[in-house]
N, C-alpha and C positions, 0 to 999 in steps of 0.2 A: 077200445075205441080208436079211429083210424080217423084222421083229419085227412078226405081224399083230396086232394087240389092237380095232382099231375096224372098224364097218362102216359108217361115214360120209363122204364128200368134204368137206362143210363148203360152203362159197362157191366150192369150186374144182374141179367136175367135170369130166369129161373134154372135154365144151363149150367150157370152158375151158381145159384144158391143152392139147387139141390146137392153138389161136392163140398161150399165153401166151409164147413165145419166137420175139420179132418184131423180126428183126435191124434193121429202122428206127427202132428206137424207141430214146432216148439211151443206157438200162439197160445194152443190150448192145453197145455200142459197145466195140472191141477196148480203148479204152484206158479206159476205164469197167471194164471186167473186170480188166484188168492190175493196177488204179492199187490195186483192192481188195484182190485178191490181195494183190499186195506188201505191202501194209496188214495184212492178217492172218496173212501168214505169218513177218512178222517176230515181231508177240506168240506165235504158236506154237512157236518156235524148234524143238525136237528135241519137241518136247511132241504133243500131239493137239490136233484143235479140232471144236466141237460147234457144227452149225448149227442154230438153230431155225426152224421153218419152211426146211425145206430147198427143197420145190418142186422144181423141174426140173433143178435143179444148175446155174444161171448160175453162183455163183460155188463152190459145194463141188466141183464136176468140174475146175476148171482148180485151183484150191486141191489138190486130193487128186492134180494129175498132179505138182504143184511138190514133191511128197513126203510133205505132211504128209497124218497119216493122220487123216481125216474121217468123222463120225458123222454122222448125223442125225434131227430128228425130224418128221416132218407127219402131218394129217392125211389130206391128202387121198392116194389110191393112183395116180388118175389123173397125180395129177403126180409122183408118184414113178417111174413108169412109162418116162414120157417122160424122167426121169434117165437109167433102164437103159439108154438107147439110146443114150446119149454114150459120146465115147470116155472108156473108167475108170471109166463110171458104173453097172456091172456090180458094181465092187469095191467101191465104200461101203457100208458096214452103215445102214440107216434102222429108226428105231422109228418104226410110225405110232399116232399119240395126237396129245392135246392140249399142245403143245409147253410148257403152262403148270405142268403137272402130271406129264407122261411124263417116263419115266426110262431114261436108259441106263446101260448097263455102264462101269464104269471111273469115271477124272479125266482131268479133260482142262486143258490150260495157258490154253484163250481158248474161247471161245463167245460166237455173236455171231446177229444176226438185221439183215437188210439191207432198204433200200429199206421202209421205213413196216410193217414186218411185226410190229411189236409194234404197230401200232393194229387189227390183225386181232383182237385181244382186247379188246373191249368194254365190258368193266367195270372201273374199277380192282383192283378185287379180284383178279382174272383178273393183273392186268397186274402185281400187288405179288407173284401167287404166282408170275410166270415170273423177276422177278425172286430170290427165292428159290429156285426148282429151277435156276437157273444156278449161284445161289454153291454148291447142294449138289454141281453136278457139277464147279464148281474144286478144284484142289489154291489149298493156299495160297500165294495172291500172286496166280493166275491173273485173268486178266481177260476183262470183258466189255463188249460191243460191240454196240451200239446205231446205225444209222443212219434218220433219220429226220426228218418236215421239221416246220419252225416253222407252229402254228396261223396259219393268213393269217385271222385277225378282222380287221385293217388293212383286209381289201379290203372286207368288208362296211357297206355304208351301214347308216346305221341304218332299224329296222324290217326290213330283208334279211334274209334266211337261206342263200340261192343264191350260189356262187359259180361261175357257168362258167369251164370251159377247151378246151371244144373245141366247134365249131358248120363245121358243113361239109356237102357232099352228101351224105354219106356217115352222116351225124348228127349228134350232138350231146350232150355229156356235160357234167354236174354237179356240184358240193358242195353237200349241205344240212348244215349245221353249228345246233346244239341249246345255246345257248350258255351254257344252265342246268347243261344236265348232261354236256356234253362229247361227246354223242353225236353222229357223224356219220355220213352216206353218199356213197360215191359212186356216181351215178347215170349211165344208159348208154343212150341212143335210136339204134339201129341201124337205117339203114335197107336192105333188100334185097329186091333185085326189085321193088319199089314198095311195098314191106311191115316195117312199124316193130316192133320189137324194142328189150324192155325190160330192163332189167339192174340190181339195186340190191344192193351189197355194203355193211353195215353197218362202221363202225370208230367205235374212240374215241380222239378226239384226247387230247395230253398234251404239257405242259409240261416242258423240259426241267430247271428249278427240281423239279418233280415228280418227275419220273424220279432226281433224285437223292436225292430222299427216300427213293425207295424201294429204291433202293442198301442208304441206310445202314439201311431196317430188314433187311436181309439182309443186312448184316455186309461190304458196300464201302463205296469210298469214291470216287469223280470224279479218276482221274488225267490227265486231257486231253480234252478238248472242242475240237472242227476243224470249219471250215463241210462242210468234204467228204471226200475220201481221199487226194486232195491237202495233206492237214493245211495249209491257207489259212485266216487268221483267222476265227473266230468273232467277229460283229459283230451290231448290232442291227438290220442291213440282211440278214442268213442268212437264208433258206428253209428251211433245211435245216442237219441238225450230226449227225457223230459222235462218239459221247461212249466213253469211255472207263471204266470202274471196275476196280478193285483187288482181291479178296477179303484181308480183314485177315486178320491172322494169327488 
């Protein structure tokens, strides 16, 4: 069942969804999927959990086969589409909106958004209110789940703004990072058939000192912070950290 309320993709058309689940790539590596799963299904115990930014159902499909019963919210249809096609991804209920603001039915014990999908919202504003529609959709105690990596300004020289990560026959991809105002993209040069293809998806980065601010003005609190899902120290050397919140009573 499909909650319609929008008629936008957003950054993630079908363009898009028909590539975005690319078994080479680390995301979907079996034990990459497993390691999270377990991760989330222990906060969910007997409880429900609420993905934001659902997409294709990397991890809500094998999540919702492990038992627990799975919501979700996107915008995009195309990518929810390509859920339907998984096995069990027929039985997830999705609302499609703005995962900042949309609302679903019920409480759930964890809600979580994976792999940098809270830098998919742009503004802090944006990013303080999804903090807030999370804690509306916890019962209390419930938690929520953040993965997401550390701003690499270290790599930038000064006067830079570029940060490559990928350059090949194939093309060649980008970060421009705005270091006034948080804004970044990342950018995407394809090449095919002897013909270049551009690609530019907006985010904004954030701090993870941030992000916990914005916990506590929605009524959490920071109960564990992990470099990965591996729960492996969080260090000053992390790329990356999943963090953990509370809803206070």
């Amino acid at each position: 069942m499909v909650d319609e309320t929008l008629d936008e993709d957003g950054y993630f058309p079908e363009s898009v969804a028909a590539t975005y689940d690319d078994p080479s790539s680390a995301m979907f590596a079996e034990e990459t999927v497993a390691t999270t799963v377990d991760f989330l299904a222990a906060l969910a115990g007997d409880g429900r959990a609420l993905e934001f930014g659902i997409g294709t159902g990397r991890i809500a499909a094998p999540l919702a086969r492990r038992g627990v019963p799975v919501h979700g919210i996107d915008i995009s249809r195309a990518m929810v589409a390509r859920l339907r096609g998984k096995p069990g991804g027929d039985g997830i209920d999705v609302t499609i909106g703005d995962f900042a603001t949309a609302k679903a039915k019920g409480s759930f014990s964890v809600a979580y958004l994976v792999f940098n999908t809270i830098n998919n919202l742009t503004t802090q504003d944006a990013q303080v209110d999804c903090f807030r529609n999370a804690a509306d959709h916890l019962e209390p105690g419930g938690r929520f789940v953040i993965e997401v990596g550390v701003p690499e300004l270290r790599r930038l020289p000064a006067g830079q703004d570029l940060v490559p990560f990928r350059a090949d026959a194939d093309g060649w991809a980008y970060d421009r990072y705005d270091v006034v105002t948080q804004a970044m993209s990342s950018n995407y040069v394809n090449v095919v058939d002897g013909r270049a293809e551009f690609r530019s998806i907006p985010f904004r980065y954030v701090w993870p000192a941030e992000l916990d601010l914005m916990a506590r003005l929605a009524g959490m609190r920071l109960r564990e912070r992990w470099q990965d899902w591996t729960r492996a120290p969080f260090t000053a050397e992390s790329r990356g950290h999943v963090s953990v919140w509370e809803k206070t009573a």
